[in-house]
N, C-alpha and C positions, 0 to 999 in steps of 0.2 A: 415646543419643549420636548424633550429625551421622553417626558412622560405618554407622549402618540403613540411612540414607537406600541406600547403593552396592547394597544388595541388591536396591532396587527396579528393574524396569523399564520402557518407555517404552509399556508395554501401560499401567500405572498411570495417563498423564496423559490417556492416549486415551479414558477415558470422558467419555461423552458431549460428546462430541466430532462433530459433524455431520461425515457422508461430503462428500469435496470433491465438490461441480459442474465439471464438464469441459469442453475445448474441444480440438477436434483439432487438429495443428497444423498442418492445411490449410483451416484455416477463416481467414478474415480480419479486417481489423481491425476491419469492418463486424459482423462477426457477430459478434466479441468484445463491442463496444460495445453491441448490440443487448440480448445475454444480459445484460450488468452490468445495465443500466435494468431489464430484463422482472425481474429474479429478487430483484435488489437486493442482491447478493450484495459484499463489498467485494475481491472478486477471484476469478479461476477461472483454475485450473491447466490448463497446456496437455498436452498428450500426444503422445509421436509411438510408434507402434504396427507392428511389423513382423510383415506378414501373413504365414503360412504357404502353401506352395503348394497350395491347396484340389484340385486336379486331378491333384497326386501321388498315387499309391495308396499311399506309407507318411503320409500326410497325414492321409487317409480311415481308415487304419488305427487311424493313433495316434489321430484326434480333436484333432491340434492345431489349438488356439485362439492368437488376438494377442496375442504378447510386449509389453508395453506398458511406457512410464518416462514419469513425470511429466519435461518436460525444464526446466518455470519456471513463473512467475502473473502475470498481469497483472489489470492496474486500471483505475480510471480515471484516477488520475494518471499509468500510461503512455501512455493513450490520447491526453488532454490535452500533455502532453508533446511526442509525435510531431506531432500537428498542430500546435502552435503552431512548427513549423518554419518557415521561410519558405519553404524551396521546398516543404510541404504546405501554410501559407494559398495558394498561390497556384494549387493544384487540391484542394481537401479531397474531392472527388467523387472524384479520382482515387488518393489518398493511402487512404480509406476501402477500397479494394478492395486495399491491399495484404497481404501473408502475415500471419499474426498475429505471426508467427517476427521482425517488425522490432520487435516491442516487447519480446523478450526477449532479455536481455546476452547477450552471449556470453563468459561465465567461467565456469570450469571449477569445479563445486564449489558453487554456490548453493543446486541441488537434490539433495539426498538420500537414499537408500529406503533403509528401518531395518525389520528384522524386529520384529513385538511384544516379543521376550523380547532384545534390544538393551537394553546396561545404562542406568539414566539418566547413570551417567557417560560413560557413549560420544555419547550424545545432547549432551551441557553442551561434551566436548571437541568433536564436529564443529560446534557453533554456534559456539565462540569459534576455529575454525580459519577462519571465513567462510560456513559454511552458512543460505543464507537460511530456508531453509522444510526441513522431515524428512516425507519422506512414509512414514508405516505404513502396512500395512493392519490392517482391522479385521474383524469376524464380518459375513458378507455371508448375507443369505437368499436370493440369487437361483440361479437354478440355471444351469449353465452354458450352457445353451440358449439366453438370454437374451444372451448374451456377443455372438452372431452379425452380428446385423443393428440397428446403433445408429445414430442420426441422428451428423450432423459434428460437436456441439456439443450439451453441457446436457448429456450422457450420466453418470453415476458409475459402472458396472462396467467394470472392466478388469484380464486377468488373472483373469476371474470374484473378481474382489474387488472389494471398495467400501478408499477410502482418506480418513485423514483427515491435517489438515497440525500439525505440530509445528512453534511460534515462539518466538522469547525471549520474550515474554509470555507462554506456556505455561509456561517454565520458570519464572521469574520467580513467575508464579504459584502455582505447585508448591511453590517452595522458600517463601515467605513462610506456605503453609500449615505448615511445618513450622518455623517463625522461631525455636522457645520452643528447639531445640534449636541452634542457631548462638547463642545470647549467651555471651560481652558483645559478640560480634561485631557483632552486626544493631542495639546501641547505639551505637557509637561512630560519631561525624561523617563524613560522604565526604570530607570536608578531611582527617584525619588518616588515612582511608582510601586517599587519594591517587588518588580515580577522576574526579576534576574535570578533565575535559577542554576546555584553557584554548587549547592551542596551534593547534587546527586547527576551531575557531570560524570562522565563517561569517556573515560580516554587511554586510547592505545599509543607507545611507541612505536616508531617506523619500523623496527626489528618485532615487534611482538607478531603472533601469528594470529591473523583474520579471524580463524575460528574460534577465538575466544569470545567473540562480540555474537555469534549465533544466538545463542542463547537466551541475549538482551533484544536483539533486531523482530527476534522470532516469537515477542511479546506481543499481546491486545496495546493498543492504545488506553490509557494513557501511560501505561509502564513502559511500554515499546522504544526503546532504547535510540537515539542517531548517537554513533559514537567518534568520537574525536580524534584524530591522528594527530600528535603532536612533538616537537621534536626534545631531547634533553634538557632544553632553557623553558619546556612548558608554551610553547609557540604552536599557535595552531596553524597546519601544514596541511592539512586533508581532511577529509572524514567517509566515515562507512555505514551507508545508512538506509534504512529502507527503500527511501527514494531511488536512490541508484540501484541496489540491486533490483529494483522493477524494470529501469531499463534497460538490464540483461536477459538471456536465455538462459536455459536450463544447464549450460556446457560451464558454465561460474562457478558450478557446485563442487567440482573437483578443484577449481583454484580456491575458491574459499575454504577449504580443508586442508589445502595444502602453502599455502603462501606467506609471506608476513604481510602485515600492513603496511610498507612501503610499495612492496611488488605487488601488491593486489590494485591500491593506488595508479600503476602505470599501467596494469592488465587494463583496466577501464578506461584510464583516458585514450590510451590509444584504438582509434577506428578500425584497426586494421592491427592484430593482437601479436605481442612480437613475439618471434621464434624460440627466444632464449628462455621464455617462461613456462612458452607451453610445452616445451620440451625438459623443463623443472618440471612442472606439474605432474608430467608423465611420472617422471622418474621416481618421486616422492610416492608419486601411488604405489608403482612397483614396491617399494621398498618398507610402503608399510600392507604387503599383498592384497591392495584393493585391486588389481588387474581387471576387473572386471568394469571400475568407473573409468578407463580409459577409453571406453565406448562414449563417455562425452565431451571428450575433446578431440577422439580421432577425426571426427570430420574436420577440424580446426587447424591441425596438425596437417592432414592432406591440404588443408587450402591453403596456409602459411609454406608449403615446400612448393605448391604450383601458384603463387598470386600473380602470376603473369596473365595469368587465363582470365578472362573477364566476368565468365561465367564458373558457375559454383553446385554441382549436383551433391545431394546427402547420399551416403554411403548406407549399405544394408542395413548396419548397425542403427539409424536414423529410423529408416522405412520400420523395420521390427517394432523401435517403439511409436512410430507412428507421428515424429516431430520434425524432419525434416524440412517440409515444403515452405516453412517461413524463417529458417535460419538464417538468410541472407539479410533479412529486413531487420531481424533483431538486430543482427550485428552490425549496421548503419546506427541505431541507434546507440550504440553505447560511447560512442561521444557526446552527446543531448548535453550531459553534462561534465563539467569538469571536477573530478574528484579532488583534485589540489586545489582549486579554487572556491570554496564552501561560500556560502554566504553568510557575510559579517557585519554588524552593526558596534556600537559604542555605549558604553552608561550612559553618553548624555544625548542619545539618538531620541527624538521625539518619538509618545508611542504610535502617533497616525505616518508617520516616517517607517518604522518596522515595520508596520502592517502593510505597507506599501512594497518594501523590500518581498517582505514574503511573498504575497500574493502575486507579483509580478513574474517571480523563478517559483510561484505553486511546488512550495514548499511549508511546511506546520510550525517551524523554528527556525529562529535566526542565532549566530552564536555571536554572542557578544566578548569583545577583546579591548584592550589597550593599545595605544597608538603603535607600539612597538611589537603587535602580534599577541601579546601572551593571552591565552585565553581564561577570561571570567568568569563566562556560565552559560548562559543558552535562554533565548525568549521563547515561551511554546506558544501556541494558541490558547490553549486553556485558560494559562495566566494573563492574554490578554482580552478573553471573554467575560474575567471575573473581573475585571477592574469595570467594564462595561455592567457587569448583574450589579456590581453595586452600586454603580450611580443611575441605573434603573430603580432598584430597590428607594435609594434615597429621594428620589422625585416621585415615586408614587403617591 
């Protein structure tokens, strides 16, 4: 019975589960940025660490080491996000040097620390109370000596532990492995399941401009906006959404401020970024005198006039901020996925059918439409974690 499942615990999802990468939270947004490209990681947990008095003799005595808490994670869709401010295009040199601490909310509750033997129901209840991420620790080989003397940034011990992050994709995942024991439930339709969330949809026209959706993208989970590109008949045609701006670089920031929602759509899907845009993009800055964020797309601009050349060196402007040496690879990646092609399910999609969907394109929603395109509403995680707490609940 469903009813097992309550005995396991949150040690259960943690295997092999990669220890987080870290960043202190006196490192900055430069050196946040730096670590995502160098590692490729699709975020790194910040920390903030309260040292002991090393000089005390009860210090000396006891051997205290750094009290440490994950306090949030950042991306590169918050990176992105923060510059495409206007008052950051208008110094991204100067914006790059700030705290890392501007890229993470300040709400109370996103970040979590769960001991191993934390039930999975206590895990399911603090994700659907607003918990972004659950940090455990896990089995650490390193010896506490090691704890001492660690660079600002890229570090994993803390606490002399190593930690790994708990998401609703974890759960999500977890529960779909045990599916065979939630039927007829994980059968029946998310329409009759009642988790189509219809009322706080999110949708731009092709002509609307990109940067209105910031805002919303540059949210904590679960407010965190995927926003819908849709055409005059209500037809869903795209979307703009965290996910993909993770699979770009930091050079998106001046198209997301500058573009609509149709041209931002083809900035992305194409591999290789067409000429006619980034040469909008320029011109749009000039003109509202951000001159100064054309420092990230000049390299883009040099490679789209020489793409004959196979190879691709960053320009000084690059080197200054220190982000060059993996531009190339980012921008392999922004094809990963297709921004016109969203992924879509139906009212009468089974909900072990969407879960599937999701989890396959590691994605947190699916939008659900009519045969004929027009869009309904959108399946999150959350809403299909609670259908799960409750038929947990009801078999306990």
């Amino acid at each position: 019975m469903a009813v097992s499942l309550l005995a396991h615990d949150v040690s259960d999802l943690c295997l092999g589960k990669p220890a987080l990468r870290s960043l202190s939270v006196s490192a900055t947004v430069k050196d946040a940025l730096s670590s995502l490209k160098r590692f490729g990681d699709p975020f790194l947990s910040v920390w903030s660490c309260d040292h002991p008095n090393r000089s005390s003799p009860r210090s000396k005595t006891n051997g205290d080491v750094d009290e440490c808490r994950c306090i949030g994670k950042v991306s590169m869709v918050d990176v992105i996000c923060f510059l495409s401010r206007e008052e950051n295009l208008k110094n991204p040199t100067r914006a790059l040097q700030e705290p890392v601490s501007v890229l993470i909310p300040k709400v109370h509750g996103l970040v979590r620390h769960l001991e191993p033997h934390a039930s999975l129901l206590e895990a399911i209840d603090l994700i659907l109370e607003g918990a972004q991420n659950l940090v455990i620790p896990i089995k650490s080989p390193f010896s506490r000596k090691k704890l001492i003397h660690k660079p600002p940034f890229n570090s994993i011990l803390h606490n002399n532990r190593e930690y790994c992050c708990l998401t609703q994709e974890d759960i999500v995942r977890y529960l779909l492995n045990s599916i065979g024991l939630f039927s007829p439930t994980s059968s029946y339709t998310i329409e009759s399941l009642n988790i189509i969330d219809s009322e706080s949809v999110l949708a731009l026209h092709h002509d609307d401009p990109v940067s209105s959706a910031v805002p919303l993208m540059s949210k904590p989970l679960p407010k965190q906006a995927f926003v819908a590109v849709v055409d005059l008949e209500g037809k869903l045609i795209g979307e703009i959404s965290p996910a993909i701006l993770n699979s770009c670089d930091e050079s998106v920031a001046a198209a997301v401020a500058t573009l609509t929602a149709g041209d931002f759509m083809t900035y992305i899907d194409c591999g290789a970024l067409p000429e006619d845009l980034l040469w909008l993009t320029k011109k749009r800055l000039e003109e509202r005198n951000l001159e100064a964020a054309i420092e990230l797309v000049e390299d883009e601009l040099t490679f789209s006039s020489s793409s004959s050349s196979s190879t691709y060196s960053s320009s000084s402007s690059d080197e200054e901020l220190g982000i060059g040496s993996a531009k190339s690879s980012m921008n392999s990646m922004r094809g990963a996925r297709n921004a016109a092609e969203p992924i879509v399910c139906y009212p009468w999609s089974s909900l072990v059918a969407v879960m599937i969907q999701a989890l396959s394109h590691r994605v947190s929603y699916v939008w659900v439409v009519e045969v004929d395109g027009t869009l309904v509403g959108v399946v999150g995680f959350a809403g299909i974690i609670k259908v799960f707490r409750e038929r947990l609940k009801s078999m306990s």
